[in-house]
N, CA and C atoms as an extended XYZ file, in Angstrom:
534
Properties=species:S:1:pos:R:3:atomname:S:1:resname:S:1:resid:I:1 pbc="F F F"
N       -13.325      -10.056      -16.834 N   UNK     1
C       -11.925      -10.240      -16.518 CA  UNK     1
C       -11.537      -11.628      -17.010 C   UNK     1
N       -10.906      -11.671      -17.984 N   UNK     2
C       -10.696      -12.969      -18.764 CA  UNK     2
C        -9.158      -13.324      -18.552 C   UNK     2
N        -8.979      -13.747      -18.232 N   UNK     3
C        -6.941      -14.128      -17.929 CA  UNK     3
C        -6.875      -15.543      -18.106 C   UNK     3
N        -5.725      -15.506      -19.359 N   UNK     4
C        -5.223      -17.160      -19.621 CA  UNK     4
C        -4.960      -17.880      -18.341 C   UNK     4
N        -4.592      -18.894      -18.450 N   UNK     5
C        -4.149      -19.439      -17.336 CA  UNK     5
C        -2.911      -19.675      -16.938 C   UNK     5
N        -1.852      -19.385      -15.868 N   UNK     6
C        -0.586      -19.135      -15.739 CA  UNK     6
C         0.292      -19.448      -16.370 C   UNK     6
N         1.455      -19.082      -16.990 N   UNK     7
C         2.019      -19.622      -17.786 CA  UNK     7
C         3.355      -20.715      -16.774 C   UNK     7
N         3.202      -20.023      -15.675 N   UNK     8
C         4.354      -20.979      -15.070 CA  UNK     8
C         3.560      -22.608      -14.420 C   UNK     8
N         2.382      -22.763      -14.753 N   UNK     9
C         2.000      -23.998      -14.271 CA  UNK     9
C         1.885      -24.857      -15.464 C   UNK     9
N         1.990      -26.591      -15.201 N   UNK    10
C         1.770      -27.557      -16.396 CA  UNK    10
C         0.539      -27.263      -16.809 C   UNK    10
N         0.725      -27.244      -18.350 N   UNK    11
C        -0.919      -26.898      -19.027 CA  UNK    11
C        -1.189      -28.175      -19.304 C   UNK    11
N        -3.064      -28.038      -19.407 N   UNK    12
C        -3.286      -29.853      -19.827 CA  UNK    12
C        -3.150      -29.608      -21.456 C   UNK    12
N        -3.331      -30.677      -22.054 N   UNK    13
C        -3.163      -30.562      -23.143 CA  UNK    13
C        -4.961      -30.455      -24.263 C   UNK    13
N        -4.489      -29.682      -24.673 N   UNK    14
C        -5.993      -28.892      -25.453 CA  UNK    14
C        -6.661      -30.254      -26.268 C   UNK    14
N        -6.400      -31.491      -26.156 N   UNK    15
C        -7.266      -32.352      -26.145 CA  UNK    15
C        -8.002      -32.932      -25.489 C   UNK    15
N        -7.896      -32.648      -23.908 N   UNK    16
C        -8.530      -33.574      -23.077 CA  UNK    16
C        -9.448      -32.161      -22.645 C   UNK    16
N       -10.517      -32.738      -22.636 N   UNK    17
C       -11.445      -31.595      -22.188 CA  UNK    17
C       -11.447      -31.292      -20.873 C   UNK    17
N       -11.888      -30.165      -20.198 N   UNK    18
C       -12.033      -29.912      -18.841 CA  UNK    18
C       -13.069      -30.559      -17.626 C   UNK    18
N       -13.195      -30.551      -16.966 N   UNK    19
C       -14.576      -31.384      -16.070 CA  UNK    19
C       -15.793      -30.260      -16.585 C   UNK    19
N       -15.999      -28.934      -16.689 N   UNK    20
C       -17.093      -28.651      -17.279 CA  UNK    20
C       -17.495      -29.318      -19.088 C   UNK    20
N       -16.679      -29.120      -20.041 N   UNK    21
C       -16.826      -30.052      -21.246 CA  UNK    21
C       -17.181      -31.103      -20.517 C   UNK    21
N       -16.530      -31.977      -20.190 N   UNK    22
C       -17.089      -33.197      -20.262 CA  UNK    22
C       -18.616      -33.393      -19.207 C   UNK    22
N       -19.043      -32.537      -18.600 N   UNK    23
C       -20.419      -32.285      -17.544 CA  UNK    23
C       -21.231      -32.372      -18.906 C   UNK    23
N       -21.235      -31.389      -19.860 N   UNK    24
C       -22.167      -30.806      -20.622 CA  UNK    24
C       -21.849      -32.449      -21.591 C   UNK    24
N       -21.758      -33.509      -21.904 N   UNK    25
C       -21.932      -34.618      -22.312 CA  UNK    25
C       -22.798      -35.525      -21.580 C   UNK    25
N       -22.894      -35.664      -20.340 N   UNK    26
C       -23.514      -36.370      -19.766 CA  UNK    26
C       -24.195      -35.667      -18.803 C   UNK    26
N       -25.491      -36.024      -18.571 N   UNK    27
C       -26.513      -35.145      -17.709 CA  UNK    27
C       -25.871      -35.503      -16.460 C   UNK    27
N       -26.194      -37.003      -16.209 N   UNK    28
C       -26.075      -37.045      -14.400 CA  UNK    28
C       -24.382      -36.785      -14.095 C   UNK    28
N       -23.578      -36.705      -15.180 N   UNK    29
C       -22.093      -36.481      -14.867 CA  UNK    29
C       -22.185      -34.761      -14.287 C   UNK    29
N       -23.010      -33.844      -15.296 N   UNK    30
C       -23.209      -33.039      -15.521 CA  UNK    30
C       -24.136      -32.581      -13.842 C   UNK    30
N       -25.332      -33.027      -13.755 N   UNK    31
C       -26.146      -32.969      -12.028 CA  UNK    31
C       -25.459      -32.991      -10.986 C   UNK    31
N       -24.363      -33.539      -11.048 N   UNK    32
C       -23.187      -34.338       -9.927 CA  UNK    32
C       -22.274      -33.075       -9.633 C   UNK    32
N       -21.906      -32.642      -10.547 N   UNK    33
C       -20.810      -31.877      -10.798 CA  UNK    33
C       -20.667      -30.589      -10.720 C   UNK    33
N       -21.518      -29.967      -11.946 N   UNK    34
C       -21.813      -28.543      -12.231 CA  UNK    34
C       -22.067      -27.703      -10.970 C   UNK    34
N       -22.792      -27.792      -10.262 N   UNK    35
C       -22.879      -27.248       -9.011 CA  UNK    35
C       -21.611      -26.645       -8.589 C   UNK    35
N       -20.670      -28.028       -7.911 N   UNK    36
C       -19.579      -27.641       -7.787 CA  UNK    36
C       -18.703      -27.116       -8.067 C   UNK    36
N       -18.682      -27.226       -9.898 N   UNK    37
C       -17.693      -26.349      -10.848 CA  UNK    37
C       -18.329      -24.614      -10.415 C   UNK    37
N       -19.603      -24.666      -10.697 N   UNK    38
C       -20.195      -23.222      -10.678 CA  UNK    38
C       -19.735      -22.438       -8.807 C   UNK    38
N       -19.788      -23.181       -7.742 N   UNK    39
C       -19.755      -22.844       -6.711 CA  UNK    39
C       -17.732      -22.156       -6.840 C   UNK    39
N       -16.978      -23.279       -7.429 N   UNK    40
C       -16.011      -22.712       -7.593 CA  UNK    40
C       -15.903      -21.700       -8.647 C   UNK    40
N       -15.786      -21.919       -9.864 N   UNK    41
C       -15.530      -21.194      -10.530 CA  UNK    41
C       -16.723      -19.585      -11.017 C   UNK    41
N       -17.756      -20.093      -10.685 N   UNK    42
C       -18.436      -19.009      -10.476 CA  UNK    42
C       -18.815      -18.340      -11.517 C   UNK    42
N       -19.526      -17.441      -12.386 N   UNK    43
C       -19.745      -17.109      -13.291 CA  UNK    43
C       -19.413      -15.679      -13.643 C   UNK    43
N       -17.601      -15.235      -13.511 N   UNK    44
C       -17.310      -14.090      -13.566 CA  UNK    44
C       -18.064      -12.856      -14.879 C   UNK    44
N       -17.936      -13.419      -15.588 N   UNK    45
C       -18.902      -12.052      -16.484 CA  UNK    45
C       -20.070      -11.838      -16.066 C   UNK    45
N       -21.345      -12.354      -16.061 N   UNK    46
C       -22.120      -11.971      -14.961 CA  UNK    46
C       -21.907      -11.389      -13.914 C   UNK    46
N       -21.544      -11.456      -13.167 N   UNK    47
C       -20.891      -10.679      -12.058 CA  UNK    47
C       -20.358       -9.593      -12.239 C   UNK    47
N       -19.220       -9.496      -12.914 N   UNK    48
C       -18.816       -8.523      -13.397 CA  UNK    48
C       -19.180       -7.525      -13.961 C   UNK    48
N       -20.053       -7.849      -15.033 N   UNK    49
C       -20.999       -6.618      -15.936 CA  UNK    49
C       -22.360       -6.352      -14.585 C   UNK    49
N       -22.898       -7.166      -13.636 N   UNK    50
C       -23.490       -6.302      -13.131 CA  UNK    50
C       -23.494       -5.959      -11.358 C   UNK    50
N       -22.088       -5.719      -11.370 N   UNK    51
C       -21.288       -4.820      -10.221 CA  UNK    51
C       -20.832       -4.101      -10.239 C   UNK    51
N       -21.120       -2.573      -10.316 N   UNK    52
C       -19.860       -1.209      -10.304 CA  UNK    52
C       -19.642       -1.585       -9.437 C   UNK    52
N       -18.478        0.122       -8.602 N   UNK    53
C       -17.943        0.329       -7.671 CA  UNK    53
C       -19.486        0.467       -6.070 C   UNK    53
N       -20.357        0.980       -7.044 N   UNK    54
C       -21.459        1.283       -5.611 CA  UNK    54
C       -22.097        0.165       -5.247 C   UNK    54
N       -22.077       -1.021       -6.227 N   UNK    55
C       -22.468       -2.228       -5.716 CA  UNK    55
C       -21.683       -3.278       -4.736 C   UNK    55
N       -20.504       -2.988       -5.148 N   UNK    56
C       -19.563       -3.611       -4.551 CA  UNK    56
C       -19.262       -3.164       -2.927 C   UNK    56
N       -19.647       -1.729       -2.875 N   UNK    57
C       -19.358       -0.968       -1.568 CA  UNK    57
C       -20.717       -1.260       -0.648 C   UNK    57
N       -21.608       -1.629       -1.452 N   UNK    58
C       -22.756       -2.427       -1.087 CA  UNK    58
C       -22.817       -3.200       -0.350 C   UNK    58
N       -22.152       -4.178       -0.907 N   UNK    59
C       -21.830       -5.625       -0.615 CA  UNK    59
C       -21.118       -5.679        0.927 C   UNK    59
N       -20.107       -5.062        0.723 N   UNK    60
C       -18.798       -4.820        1.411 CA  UNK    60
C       -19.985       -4.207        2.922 C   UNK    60
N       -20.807       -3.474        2.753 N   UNK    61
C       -21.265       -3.302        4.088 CA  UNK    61
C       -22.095       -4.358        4.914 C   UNK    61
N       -22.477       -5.183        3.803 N   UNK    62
C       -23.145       -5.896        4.571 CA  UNK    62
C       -22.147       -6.941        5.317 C   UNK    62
N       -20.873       -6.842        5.012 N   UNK    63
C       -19.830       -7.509        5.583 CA  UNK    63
C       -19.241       -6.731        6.451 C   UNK    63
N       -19.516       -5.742        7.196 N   UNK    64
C       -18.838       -4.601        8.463 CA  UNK    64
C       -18.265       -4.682        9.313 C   UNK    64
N       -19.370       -5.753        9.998 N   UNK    65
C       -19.044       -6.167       11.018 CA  UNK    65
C       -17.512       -7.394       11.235 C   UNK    65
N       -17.526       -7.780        9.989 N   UNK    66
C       -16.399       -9.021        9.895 CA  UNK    66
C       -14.990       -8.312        9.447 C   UNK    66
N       -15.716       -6.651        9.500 N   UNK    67
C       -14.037       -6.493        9.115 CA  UNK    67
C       -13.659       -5.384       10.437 C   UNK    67
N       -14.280       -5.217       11.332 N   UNK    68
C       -13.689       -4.620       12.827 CA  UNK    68
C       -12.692       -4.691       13.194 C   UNK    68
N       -11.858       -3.653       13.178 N   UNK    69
C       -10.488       -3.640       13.712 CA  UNK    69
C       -10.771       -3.655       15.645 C   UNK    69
N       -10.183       -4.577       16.473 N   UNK    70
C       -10.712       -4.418       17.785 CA  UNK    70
C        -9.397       -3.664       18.378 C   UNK    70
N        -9.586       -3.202       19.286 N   UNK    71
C        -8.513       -2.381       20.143 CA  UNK    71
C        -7.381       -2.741       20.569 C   UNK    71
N        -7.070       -4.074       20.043 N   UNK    72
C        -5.101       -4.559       19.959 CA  UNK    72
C        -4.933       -3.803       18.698 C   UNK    72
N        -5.621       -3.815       17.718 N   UNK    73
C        -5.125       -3.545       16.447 CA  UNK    73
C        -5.504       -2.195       15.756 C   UNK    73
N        -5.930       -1.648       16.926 N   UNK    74
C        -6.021       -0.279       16.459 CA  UNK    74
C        -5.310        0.962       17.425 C   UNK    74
N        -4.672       -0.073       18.590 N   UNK    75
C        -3.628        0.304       19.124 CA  UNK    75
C        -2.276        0.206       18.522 C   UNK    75
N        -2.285       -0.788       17.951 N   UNK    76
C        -0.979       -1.375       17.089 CA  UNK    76
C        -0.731       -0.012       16.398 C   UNK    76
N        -2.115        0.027       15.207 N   UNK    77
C        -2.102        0.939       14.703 CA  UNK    77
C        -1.099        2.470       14.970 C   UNK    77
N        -1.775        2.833       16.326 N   UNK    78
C        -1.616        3.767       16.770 CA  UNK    78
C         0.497        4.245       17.308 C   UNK    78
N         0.073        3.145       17.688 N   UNK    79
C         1.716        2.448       18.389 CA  UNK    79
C         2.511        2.811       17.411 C   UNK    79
N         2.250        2.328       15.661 N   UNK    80
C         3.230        2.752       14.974 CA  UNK    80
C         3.631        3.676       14.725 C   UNK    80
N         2.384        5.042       14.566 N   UNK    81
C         2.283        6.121       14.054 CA  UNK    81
C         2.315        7.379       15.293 C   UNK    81
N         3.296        7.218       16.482 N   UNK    82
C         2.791        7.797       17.667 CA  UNK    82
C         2.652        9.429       16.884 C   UNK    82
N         3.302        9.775       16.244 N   UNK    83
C         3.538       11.766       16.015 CA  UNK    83
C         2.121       11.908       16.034 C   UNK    83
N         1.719       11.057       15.114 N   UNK    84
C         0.472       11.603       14.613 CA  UNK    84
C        -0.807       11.134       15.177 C   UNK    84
N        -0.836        9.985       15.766 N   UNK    85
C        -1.908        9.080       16.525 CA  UNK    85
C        -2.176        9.003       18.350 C   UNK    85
N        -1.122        9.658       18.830 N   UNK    86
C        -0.814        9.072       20.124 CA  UNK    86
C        -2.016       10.320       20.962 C   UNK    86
N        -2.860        9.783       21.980 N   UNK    87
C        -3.756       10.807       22.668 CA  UNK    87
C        -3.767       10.950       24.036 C   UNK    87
N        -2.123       10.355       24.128 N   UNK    88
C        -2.369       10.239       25.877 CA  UNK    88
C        -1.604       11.801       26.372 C   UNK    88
N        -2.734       12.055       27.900 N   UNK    89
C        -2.602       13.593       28.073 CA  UNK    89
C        -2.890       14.752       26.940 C   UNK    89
N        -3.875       14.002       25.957 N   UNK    90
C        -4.856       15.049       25.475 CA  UNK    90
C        -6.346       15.355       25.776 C   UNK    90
N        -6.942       14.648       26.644 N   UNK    91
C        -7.701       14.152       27.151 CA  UNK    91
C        -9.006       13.852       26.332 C   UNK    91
N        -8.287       12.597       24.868 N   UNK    92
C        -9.180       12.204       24.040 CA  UNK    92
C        -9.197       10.982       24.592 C   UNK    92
N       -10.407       10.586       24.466 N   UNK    93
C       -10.595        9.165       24.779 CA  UNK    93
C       -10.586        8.365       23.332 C   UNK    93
N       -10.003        7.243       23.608 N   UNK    94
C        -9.559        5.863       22.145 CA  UNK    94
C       -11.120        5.807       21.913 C   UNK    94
N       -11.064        5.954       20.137 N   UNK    95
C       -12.245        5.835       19.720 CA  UNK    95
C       -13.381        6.587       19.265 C   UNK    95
N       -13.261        8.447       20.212 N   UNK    96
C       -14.526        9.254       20.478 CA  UNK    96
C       -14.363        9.971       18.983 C   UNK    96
N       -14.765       10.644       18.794 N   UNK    97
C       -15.329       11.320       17.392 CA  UNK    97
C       -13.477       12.555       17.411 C   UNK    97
N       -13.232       12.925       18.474 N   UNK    98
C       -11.938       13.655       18.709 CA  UNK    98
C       -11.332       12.640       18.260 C   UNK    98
N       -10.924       11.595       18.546 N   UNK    99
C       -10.225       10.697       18.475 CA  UNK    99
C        -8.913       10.667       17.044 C   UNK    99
N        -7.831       11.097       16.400 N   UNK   100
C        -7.484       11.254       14.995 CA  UNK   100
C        -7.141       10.037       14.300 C   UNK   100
N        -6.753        9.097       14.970 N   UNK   101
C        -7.067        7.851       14.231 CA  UNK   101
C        -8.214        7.599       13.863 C   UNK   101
N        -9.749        7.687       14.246 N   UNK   102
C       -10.841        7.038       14.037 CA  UNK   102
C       -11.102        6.770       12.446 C   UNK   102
N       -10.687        7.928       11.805 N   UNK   103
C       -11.233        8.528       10.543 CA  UNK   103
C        -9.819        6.907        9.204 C   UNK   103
N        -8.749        7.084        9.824 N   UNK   104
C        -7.928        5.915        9.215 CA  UNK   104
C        -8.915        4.818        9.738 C   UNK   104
N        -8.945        4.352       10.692 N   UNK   105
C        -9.817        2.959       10.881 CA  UNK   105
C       -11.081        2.841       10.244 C   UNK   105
N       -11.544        3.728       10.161 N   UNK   106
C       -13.199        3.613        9.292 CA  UNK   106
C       -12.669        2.944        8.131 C   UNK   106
N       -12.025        4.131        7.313 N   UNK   107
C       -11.525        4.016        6.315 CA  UNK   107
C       -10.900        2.418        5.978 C   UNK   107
N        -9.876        2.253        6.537 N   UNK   108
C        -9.555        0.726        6.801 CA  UNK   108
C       -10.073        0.222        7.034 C   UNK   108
N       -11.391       -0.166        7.800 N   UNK   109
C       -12.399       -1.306        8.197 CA  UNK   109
C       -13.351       -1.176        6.637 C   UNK   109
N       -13.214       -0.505        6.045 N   UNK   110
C       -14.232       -0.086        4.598 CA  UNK   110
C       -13.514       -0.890        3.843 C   UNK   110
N       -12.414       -0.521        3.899 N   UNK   111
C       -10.891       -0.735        2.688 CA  UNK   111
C       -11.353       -2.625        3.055 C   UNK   111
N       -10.745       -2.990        4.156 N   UNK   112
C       -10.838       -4.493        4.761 CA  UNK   112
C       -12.194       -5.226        4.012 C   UNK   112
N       -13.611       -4.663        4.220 N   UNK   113
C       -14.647       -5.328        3.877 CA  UNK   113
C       -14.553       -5.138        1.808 C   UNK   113
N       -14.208       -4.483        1.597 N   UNK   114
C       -14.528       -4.241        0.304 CA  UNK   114
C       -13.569       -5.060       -0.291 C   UNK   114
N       -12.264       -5.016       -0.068 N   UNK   115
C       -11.662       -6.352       -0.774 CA  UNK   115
C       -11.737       -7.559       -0.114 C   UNK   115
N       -12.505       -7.996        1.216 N   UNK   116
C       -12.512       -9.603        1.325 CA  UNK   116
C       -13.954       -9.965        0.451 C   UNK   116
N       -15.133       -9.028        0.116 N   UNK   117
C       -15.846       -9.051       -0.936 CA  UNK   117
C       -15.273       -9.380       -2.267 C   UNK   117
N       -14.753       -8.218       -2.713 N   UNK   118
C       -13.675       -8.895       -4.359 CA  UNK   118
C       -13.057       -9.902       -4.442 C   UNK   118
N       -12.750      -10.160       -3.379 N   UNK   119
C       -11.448      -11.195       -3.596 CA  UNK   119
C       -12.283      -12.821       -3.577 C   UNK   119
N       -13.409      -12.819       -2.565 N   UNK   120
C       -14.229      -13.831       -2.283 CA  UNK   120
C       -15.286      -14.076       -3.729 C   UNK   120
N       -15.705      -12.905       -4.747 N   UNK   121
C       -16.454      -13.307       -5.770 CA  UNK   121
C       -15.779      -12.968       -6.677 C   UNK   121
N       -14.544      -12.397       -7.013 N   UNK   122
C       -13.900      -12.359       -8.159 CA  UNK   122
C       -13.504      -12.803       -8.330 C   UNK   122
N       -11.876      -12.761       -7.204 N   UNK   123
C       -10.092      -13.273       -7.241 CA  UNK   123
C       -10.247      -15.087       -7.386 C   UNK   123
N       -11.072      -15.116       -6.151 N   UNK   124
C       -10.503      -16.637       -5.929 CA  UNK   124
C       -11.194      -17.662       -6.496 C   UNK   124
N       -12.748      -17.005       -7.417 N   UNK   125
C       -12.971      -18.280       -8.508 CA  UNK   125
C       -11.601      -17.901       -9.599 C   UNK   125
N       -11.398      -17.209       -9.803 N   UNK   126
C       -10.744      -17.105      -11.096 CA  UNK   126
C        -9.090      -18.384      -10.793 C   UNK   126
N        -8.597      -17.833       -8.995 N   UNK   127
C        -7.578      -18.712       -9.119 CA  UNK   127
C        -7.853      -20.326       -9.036 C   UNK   127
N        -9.290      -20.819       -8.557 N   UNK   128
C        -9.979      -21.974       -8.290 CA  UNK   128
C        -9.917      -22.839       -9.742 C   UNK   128
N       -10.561      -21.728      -11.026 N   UNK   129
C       -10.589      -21.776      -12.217 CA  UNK   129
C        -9.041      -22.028      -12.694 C   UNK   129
N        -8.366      -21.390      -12.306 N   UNK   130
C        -6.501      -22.051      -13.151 CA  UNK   130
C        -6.160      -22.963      -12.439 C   UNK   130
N        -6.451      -23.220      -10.690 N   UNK   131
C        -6.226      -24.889      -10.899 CA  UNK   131
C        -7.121      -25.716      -11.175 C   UNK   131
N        -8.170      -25.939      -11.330 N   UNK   132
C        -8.575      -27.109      -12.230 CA  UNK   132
C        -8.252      -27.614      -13.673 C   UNK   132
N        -7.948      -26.165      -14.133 N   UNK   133
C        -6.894      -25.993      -15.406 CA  UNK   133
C        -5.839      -26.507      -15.779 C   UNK   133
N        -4.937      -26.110      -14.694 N   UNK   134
C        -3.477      -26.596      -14.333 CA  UNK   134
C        -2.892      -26.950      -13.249 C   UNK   134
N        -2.937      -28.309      -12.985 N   UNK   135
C        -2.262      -28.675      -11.622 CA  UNK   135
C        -1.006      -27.321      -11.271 C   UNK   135
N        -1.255      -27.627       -9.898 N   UNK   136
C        -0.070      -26.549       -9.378 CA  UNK   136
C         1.406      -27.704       -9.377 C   UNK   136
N         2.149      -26.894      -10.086 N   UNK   137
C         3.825      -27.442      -10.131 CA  UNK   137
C         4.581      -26.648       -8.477 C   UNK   137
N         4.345      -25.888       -8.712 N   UNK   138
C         5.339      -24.783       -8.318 CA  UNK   138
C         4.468      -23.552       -7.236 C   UNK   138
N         4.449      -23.228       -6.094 N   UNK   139
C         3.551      -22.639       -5.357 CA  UNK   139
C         4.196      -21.269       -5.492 C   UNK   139
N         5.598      -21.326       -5.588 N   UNK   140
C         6.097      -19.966       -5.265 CA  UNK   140
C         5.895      -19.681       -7.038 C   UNK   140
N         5.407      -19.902       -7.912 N   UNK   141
C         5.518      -19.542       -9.420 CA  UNK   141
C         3.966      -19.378       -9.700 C   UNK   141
N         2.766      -19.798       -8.716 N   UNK   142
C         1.461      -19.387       -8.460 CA  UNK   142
C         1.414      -18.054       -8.186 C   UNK   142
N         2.032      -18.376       -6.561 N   UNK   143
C         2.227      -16.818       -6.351 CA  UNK   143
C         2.443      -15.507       -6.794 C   UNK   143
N         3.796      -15.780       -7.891 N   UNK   144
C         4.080      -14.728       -8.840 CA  UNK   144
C         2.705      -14.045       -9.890 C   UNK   144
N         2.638      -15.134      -10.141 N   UNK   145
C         1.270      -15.318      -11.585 CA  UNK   145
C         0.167      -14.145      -10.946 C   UNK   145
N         0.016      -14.782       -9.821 N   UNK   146
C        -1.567      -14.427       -9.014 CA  UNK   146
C        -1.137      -12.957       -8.545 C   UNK   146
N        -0.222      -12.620       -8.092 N   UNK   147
C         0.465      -10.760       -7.566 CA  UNK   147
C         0.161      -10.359       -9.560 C   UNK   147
N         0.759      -11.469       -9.841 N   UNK   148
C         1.346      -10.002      -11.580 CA  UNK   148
C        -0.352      -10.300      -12.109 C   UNK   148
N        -0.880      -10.912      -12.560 N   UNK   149
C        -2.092      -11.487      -13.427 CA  UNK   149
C        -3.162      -10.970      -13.013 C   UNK   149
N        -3.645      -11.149      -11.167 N   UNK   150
C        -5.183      -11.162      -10.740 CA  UNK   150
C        -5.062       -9.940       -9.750 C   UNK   150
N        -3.750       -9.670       -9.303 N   UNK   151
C        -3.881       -8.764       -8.289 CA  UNK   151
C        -2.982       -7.097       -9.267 C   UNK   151
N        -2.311       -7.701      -10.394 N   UNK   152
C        -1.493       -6.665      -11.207 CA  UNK   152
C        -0.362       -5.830      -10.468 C   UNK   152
N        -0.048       -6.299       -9.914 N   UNK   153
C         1.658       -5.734       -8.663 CA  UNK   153
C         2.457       -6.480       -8.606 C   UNK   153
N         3.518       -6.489       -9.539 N   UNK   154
C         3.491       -7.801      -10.071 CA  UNK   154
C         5.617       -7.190       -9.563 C   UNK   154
N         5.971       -7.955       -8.873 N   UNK   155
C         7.150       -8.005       -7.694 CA  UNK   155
C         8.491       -7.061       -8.721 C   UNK   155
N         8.094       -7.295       -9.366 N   UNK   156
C         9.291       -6.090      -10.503 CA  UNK   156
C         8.968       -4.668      -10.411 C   UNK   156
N         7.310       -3.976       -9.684 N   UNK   157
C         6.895       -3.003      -10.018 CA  UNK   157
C         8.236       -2.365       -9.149 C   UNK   157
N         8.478       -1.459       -9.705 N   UNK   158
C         9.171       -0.259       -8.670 CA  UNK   158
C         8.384        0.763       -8.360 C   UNK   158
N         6.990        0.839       -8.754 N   UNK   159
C         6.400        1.524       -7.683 CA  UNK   159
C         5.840        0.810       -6.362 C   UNK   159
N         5.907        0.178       -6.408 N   UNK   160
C         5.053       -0.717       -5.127 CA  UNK   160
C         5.814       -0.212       -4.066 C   UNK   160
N         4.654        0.138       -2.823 N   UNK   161
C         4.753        0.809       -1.869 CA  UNK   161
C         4.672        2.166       -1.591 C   UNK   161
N         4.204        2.859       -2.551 N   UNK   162
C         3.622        4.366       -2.399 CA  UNK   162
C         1.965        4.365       -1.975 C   UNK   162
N         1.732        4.966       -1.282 N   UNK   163
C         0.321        4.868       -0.763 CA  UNK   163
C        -0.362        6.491       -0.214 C   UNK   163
N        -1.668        6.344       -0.036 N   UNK   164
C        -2.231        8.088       -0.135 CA  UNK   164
C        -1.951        8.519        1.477 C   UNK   164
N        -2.274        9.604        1.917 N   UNK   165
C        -1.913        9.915        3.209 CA  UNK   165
C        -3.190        9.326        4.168 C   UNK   165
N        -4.327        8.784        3.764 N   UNK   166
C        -5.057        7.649        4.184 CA  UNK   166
C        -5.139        6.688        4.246 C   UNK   166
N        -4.078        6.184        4.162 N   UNK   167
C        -3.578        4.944        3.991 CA  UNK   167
C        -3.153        4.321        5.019 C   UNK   167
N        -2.814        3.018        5.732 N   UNK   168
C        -2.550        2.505        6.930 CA  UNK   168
C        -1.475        1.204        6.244 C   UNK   168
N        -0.352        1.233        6.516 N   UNK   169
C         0.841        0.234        6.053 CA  UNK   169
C         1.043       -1.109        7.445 C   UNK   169
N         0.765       -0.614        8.525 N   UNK   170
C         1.895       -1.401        9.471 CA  UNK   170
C         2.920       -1.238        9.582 C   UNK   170
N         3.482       -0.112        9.036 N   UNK   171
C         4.651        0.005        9.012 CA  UNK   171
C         5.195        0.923        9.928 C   UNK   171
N         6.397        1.079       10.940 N   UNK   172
C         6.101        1.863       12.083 CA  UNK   172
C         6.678        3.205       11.327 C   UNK   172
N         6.026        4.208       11.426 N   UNK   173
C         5.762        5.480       11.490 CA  UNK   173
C         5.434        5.964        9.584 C   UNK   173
N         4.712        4.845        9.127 N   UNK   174
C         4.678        4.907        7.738 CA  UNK   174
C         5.979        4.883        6.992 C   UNK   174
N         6.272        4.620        7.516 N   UNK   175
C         7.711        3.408        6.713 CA  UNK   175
C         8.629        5.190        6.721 C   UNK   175
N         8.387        6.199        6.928 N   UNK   176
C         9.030        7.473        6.970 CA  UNK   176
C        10.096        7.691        7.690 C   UNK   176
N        10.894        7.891        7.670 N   UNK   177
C        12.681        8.216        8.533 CA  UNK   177
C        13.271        9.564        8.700 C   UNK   177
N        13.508        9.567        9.531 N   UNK   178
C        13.978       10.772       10.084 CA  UNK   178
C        15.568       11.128       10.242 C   UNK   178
């Protein structure tokens, strides 16, 4: 995943080298440093070429536990979507295998771990990588860059906001009107 660097931020100018160029000139500049460049910026092609989708879902489990929806928020959940979620006087108990939310929350606690994985070894060296690049001018013109560039939903889409019937919005009753 190779992406220039934003066009709405000040670019440096293609003479002054970057803090990695100038590492690879001097060793102990280079001992001092590199670490840190690598901890941020990270070594996306590596990574990339050796992570599919089953590695990544991999990953994402060993992160499970950090993505638990607890019972405010899977009431919330529920709260929004009563037609379809609500179990009181069915005599399901919140949670049990009856339960018809359970199967959205899995799903969402999966969904949750698998992109704070991507986003933690892909997204955010890459945005770490455009600012050391380019001072930030403009936060709300980052923002844009980073939706259209790293995340590709980019605020002009007119599809944005269609989602599968497994899907969980926050939105009260799936954004649907009656």
């Amino acid at each position: 995943m190779d992406i220039a660097p934003p066009s709405g931020l000040t670019e440096i100018p293609t003479d002054v080298p970057t803090a990695e160029e100038a590492g690879q000139r001097a060793m102990s500049k280079m001992y001092v440093e590199m670490p840190l460049l690598t901890s941020i910026t990270g070594n996306q092609e590596a990574l990339t070429a050796a992570t599919d989708e089953e590695a990544w879902a991999n990953i994402a489990k060993l992160h499970a536990e950090e993505a638990r929806l607890d019972s405010n928020s899977q009431t919330l959940m529920r709260n929004k979507n009563p037609d379809t979620y609500d179990i009181s006087g069915r005599g399901i108990t919140p949670g049990s295998a009856d339960d018809p939310l359970m199967p959205i929350v899995t799903k969402f606690e999966s969904l949750i771990a698998l992109d704070t994985v991507r986003n933690q070894y892909l997204l955010q060296p890459k945005i770490y990588t455009w600012l050391l690049e380019s001072p930030v001018q403009n936060v709300d013109s980052l923002n844009e860059i980073v939706y259209d560039q790293l995340f590709l939903t980019p605020s002009s889409d007119p599809w944005l906001g269609l989602f599968p019937s497994d899907g969980y919005t926050a939105i009260e009753n799936e954004g649907v009107r009656r």
